[in-house]
Phi, psi and omega in degrees: 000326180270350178246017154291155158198150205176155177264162166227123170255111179217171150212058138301124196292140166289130220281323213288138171266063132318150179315201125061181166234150220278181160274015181203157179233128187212153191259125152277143173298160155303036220247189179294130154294086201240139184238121175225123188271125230214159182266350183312137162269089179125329200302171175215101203278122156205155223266156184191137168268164191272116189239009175223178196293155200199139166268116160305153194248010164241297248238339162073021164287150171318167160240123175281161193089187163294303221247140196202163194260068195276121157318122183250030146263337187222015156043047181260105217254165207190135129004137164272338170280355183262350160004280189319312186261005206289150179201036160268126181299127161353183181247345200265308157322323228283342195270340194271356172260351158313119187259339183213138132311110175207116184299186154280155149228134223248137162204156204309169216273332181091177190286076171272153139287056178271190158253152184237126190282013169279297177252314184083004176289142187266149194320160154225145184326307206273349166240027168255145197221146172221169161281151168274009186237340177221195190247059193261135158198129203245187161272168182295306177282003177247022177290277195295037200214340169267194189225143151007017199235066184272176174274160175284089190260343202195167177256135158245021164116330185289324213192085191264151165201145183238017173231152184239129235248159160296124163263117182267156176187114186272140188075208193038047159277148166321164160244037211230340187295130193264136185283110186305344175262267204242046143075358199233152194298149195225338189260191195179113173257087123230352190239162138275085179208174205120102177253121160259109197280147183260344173272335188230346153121342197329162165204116188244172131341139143325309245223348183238349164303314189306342178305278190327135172320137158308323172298157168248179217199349190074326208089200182319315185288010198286336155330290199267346156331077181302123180270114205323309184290006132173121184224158205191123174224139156278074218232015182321314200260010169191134160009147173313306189278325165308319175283354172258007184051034187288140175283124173328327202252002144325289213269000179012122181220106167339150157270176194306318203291315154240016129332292190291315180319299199269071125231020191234305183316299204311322181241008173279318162313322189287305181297324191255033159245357160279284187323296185313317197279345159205107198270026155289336197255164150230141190287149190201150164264146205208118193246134179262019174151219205243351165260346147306303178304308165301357186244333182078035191243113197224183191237163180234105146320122156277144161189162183288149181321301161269100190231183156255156192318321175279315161348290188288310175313279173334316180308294167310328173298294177329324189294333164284344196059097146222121177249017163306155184285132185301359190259355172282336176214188205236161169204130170255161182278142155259137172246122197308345200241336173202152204257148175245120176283100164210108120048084191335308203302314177310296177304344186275339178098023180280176200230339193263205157302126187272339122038270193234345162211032147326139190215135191278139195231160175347313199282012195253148184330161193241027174224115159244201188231127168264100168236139178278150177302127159337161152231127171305321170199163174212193183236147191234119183289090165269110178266104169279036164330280190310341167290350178046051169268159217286304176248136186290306190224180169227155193240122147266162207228117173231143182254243220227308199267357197291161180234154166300301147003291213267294158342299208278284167351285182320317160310299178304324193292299199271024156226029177035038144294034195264004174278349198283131183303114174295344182324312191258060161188147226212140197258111186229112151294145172227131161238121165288065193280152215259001158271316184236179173236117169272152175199153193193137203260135181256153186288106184006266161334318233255119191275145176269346182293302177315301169336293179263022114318265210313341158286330193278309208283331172299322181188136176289318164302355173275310212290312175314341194258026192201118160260167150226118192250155179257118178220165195287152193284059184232169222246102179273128179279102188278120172216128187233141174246132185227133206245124184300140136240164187086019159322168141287163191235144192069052156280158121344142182290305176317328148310299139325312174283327140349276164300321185303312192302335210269312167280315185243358198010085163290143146273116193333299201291012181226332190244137145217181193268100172280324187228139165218140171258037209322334194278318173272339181064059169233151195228147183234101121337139195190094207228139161227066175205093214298278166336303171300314166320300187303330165330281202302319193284307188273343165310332155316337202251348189238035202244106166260161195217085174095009177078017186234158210260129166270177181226166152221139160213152190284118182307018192355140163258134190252136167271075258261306185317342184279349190314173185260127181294002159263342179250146171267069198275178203234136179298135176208140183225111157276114155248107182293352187235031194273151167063242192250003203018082179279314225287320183313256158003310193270304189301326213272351181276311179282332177281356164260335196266327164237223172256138200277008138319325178271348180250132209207117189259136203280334160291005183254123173064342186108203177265357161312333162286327200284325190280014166282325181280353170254322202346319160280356156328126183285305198244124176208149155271178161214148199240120137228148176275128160145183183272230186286285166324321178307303177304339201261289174350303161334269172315334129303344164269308158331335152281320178300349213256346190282352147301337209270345191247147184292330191258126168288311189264062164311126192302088190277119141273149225203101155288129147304111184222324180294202187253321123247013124077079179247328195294313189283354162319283175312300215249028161076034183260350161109167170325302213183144192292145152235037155107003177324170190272092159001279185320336180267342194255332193273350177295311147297317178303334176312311219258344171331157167262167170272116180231144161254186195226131160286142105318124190239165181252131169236107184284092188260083185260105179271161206227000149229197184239142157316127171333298185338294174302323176319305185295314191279016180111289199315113172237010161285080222312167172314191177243174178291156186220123153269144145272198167197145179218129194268321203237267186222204182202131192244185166237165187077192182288345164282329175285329170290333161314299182315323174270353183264318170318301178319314172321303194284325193283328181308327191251355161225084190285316191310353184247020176257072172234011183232144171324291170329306210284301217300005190266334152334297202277348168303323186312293228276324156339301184286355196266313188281001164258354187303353193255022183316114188262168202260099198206343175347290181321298189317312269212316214229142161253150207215165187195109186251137161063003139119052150233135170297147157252119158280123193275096168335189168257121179215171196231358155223118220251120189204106196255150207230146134327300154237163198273063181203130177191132163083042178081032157117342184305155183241090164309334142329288209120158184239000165304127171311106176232091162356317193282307173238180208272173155260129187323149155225207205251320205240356193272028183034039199219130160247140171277104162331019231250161167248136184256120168280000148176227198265318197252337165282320180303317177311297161281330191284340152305344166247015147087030186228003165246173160235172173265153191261124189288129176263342187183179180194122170193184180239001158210138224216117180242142149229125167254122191255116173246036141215167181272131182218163192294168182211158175212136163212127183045071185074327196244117220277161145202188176250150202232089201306175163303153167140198175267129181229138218225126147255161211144143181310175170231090193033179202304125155346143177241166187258131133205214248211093193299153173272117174323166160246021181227103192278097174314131176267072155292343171307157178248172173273328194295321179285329258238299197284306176282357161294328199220001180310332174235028175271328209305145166293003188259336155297358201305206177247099191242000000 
């Protein structure tokens, strides 16, 4: 079955429904049905004319002329000289290239230009799906029909391997990408053609990948890369997007249901504008088995009014991607209340050989069931992958009487193990469904021949989804970690398990508390039990404690001793709702360029999962997206976590997604993200410096209470608060600007979704404080290094960290002063300065002012006798009378400078075809 192929000359219309509508349209010829066997693997090739501009899908050349080669099962179209070489495999074919079974996770496709690696037809916005982990995009009715062949990110115990191979995916290439073997362009946007490894970007020839070694090396990125073999999930009982923390409510991911409704949509147009448009044809309905029919999902045929049997049979198989021989099966009627096992030909009266010239006539139902014919006996493929033998499958002969048993002996026999106990060793189905990977261990006893009817009788298209594999009998130890959040915080392990039992009723003897996080009020689970984990995880999600909402997310054990001794892979923290919300887009880019182990989105649980999940890292960086708070949110967990890590100091590099972006500034990372090419941006990070950062502590001891508060009751003043601080801190009117922007965004947040408006609204804030009077001084006493400072007449107070505020200004100043040092990063000194309103904030934001310097020191006292606003690093409040105490905060941190000169080292061919269908600008906005 896998090694036919053949031209066919005919002139019968092609039997295949694909989705959408394609960029070319063709007519068959007229020509001799002449049959000629071709080396195409798998294709089933008949000759056709051309009536629009049209591409080969190997040579990705015009094809001049009328006459071109379509495959009619994957409309895979070709030259009549490239025939010959053509050596990309069928759509049908796609499961025999699978080396590990891994689903997809699938979610809608966005503005792209694709291919649907299915049909091979190009994509439309409104029926398309792509994965979030690899670059596979199929159409909506062409999902189930692809297959299980995501990348291999992590070990669940079933398939271990510790050296890691190229994962190829064909097509969506640049069309500028060069072929890694003989140098010559390989991509094509008019076509689908082309191979890419999705871990290291190489992209060859069809015709030219197989040269290459198997192994992958990562490319450029192998420093930061977590290499799949370790890291290890136990991940049975749940989904691809649970274990990537992909968000649910992202994804609208079609149900089973609608598949079929857009599988109906997609190609009842296509059919019934051939029926109208000729009324020789007719539409059939076409069900592939008895879970179709019970599911109502069915596929639609064109075919002639009068056809012959095999005729109709052949159709339906193509609508399946089955290139099997039409003399194998069958079609029964359907009926909504019972299927009648009866003989298409019986129903139509033929008389003749039903065979060869059995006919379909006008009166006959307009729904049938495609079922295969019984067989006495067939061969059956055992693939010992897991046994990490030498060879992929072994072909057995099964009859009526084969036993699984009998299977595993047989096996044993043709690896010449037969002296070896079959006891330890066990018969497992897999179905490769391109959503879930299912797998179920068969019973000694249990004939196989029945076994695969009955798969056949369920669905034809499942039995194409379906290995069987030999793997060793031994008892694998299940352990799933799951790290709890939204507790209360500065609890007892004992407290916890408490509250958890009370609430979520864990069982001691399955659950135990590996970790506690009292400051976050998180708690890491530790379950050996597939059922109990999944309890816990989704009870989690509808469970409040205190009126605040929990989490649960799944934990990867990263195996830190297998790393490569050169690599440093890298943490990335995404805040999708920082900025212009870029950040979506940036997850959806990082999770293909590196392992989507490593990206960790921050509204879900924080920055806590990700650093629990390196915590044994010798070495690691971190990259976050998002603004200035989003860094600081970090960095503050990172102090809290740095007993906890093996790496004390990780290196923080910083995508600008906020709004003024002053810390990313500073360290050359630019204004602000506009859609740059992900790959170049990890490419720099690579090449960053290590620089430290001072950090401050700020103590805010209030000794009265706020009008507010007064009103709402409370006549007890606050208790003391610490803060932390990365860029600066103001008093005054830069903080009061800060809090009427915090308002505005509060009470209308959807329309803060661009820089620009939120830089708008700073504007109009500020234009209405200009009549602002100037009295600060009077309200605050200030004190640096324990010497009082007399305070200017000034109407803002603003102590700075870095030498960037308020959206890149430079406030200090760049003047030379005898009186004080020149600002760094690291020089354990903070700059004093006063702004005197609105209309000084004005200049020195264009760059015609300086700020008026009042001091330079490393410890900082104010005392406040009435309330006034504060801001530290953007987030505004009213600050009752009382003290305010600044001071370093334990060891310098480390991050990560941007060069200023950025080695070009790059090739082009890897550079553009690694990211070409990465670019934010294609993202999903």
């Amino acid at each position: 079955m896998a090694d036919r192929s053949r031209i066919r000359y005919g002139n019968n219309e092609s039997p295949t429904a694909s989705p959408g509508t394609g960029r070319k349209k063709v007519h068959q010829s007229p020509s001799s049905r002449t049959k000629h066997h071709i080396s195409a693997p798998g294709h089933n090739f008949r000759k056709v004319t051309l009536t629009k501009p049209t591409y080969c899908h190997h040579c990705t050349d015009f094809i001049w002329g009328l006459a071109g080669f379509l495959c009619e099962v994957c409309n895979f179209m070709s030259h009549e000289k490239c025939l010959k070489h053509v050596k990309t495999v069928c759509s049908w074919m796609a499961s025999t290239l699978v080396r590990v079974p891994v689903s997809h996770c699938f979610s809608p496709l966005g503005h792209k230009k694709k291919f649907c690696s299915v049909c091979r037809k190009q994509l439309e916005e409104s029926s398309a799906l792509h994965c979030e982990v690899c670059e596979l995009h199929v159409h909506v009715d062409c999902a189930p029909f692809s297959f299980s062949d995501c990348r291999q990110c992590h070990h669940d115990g079933h398939q271990d391997h510790d050296i890691c191979h190229h994962h190829w995916r064909e097509g969506n290439l640049s069309s500028s990408a060069r072929c890694e073997v003989c140098k010559r362009t390989c991509g094509s946007s008019e076509v689908l053609s082309g191979m890419r490894c999705e871990w290291c970007g190489i992209t060859a020839h069809a015709s030219c990948y197989i040269i290459l070694l198997p192994e992958c090396k990562f490319g450029r990125l192998k420093k930061m890369i977590l290499p799949p073999n370790c890291v290890r999930v136990n991940s049975r009982n749940f989904s691809k997007m649970h274990c990537f923390r992909i968000s649910e409510s992202s994804q609208k991911e079609p149900d089973d249901s609608d598949d079929v409704d857009r599988s109906v949509a997609g190609n009842l147009k296509e059919t019934q504008s051939t029926s109208s448009s000729d009324s020789s044809k007719q539409t059939l309905k076409i069900f592939d088995g008895n879970d179709a029919v019970k599911r109502n999902q069915f596929r639609l045929i064109s075919v002639p009014r009068i056809a012959k049997n095999e005729e109709v049979v052949e159709a339906a198989l193509r609508v399946y991607y089955i290139p099997d021989e039409p003399q194998d099966y069958e079609l029964q009627i359907y009926c909504q209340q019972v299927l009648v096992n009866e003989d298409i030909t019986n129903c139509n009266g033929a008389t003749e050989n039903p065979k060869s010239q059995s006919v379909f006539k006008e009166s006959v139902p307009e729904a049938w069931v495609l079922q295969a014919k019984p067989k006495e006996s067939e061969v059956l493929k055992i693939y010992a992958g897991w046994l990490k033998l030498g060879v992929a499958y072994i072909s057995i002969l099964i009859t009526k009487k084969t036993t699984v048993e009998s299977v595993i002996k047989e096996v044993l026999q043709q690896l010449g193990r037969s002296d070896e106990d079959p006891e330890g060793l066990r018969l497992v189905e897999v179905h490769m469904g391109s959503k879930q990977v299912q797998r179920q261990v068969l019973m000694n006893q249990e004939l196989l021949l029945e076994k695969l009817q009955a798969i056949r009788k369920n669905s034809i298209r499942q039995m194409n989804q379906t290995r069987f594999y030999i793997v060793e009998n031994r008892n694998s130890v299940v352990q799933v970690n799951l790290l709890v959040s939204g507790l209360p915080v500065q609890l007892s392990e004992k407290e916890y398990t408490e509250l958890l039992q009370e609430h979520l009723a864990i069982k001691t003897h399955l659950v135990s508390v590996t970790h506690v996080y009292t400051g976050q009020g998180a708690v890491v689970l530790e379950i050996s039990c597939f059922s109990e984990a999944e309890r816990i995880y989704m009870l989690a999600k509808d469970t409040t404690i205190n009126s605040k909402q929990i989490s649960a997310v799944i934990i990867p054990e990263i195996m830190h001793k297998k790393l490569p001794q050169e690599c440093c892979p890298l943490l990335v923290f995404v805040n999708p709702k920082s900025g212009g919300l870029k950040g979506r887009d940036l997850i959806y880019s990082f999770r293909k360029l590196l392992n989507p182990h490593q990206v960790f989105e921050l509204t879900s649980a924080g920055p806590l999962p990700g650093l629990h999940t390196f915590r044994q890292m010798p070495h690691f960086r971190i990259l976050v997206c998002g603004g200035d708070g989003t860094v600081g949110w970090v960095l503050g967990a990172l102090e809290e976590m740095r007993h906890k890590l093996a790496c004390l100091d990780p290196a923080i590099g910083i995508v600008p997604l906020g709004t003024g972006n002053d810390l990313a500034r500073v360290l050359r990372w630019g204004a602000g993200y506009s859609g740059e090419d992900p790959h170049s941006l990890l490419m720099s990070l690579d090449e960053a410096e290590e620089v430290l950062m001072d950090r401050w502590t700020i103590l805010l001891d209030a000794q009265e209470v706020v009008d507010e508060d007064k009103e709402n009751g409370v006549t007890e003043p606050e208790p003391p608060k610490v803060v932390h601080m990365n860029n600066y801190c103001g008093l005054g009117i830069d903080a009061e600007l800060s809090l009427d922007f915090h308002h505005a965004r509060e009470e209308e947040p959807g329309k803060f979704n661009s820089r620009f408006h939120n830089k708008g609204v700073y504007v109009k804030v500020g234009l209405q404080k200009i009549s602002h009077t100037r009295n600060l001084h009077q309200n605050l006493q200030l004190q640096v290094d324990q010497h009082e400072v007399e305070l200017p007449s000034i109407e803002g107070l603003i102590f700075l960290n870095i030498p960037s505020w308020g959206s890149g200004a430079d406030l200090w100043g760049s003047d030379s002063d005898g009186r004080y040092g020149k600002p760094r990063l690291d020089d354990g000194l903070l700059e004093v300065v006063g702004v005197t309103g609105v209309v000084h904030m004005g200049q020195v934001q264009g760059g015609l002012r300086s700020g008026i310097r009042i001091a330079q020191g490393a410890y900082v006292r104010v005392t406040i006798t009435k309330p006034i606003p504060v801001q530290v690093d953007g987030e505004p409040w009213i600050q009752p009378p009382g003290e305010i105490i600044i001071s370093a905060a334990g060891p310098k941190v480390h991050m990560l400078r941007k060069s200023k000169v950025k080695q070009k080292k790059q090739s082009g061919s890897l550079k553009e075809s690694r990211t070409d269908s990465l670019t934010l600008s294609e993202g999903v906005n």
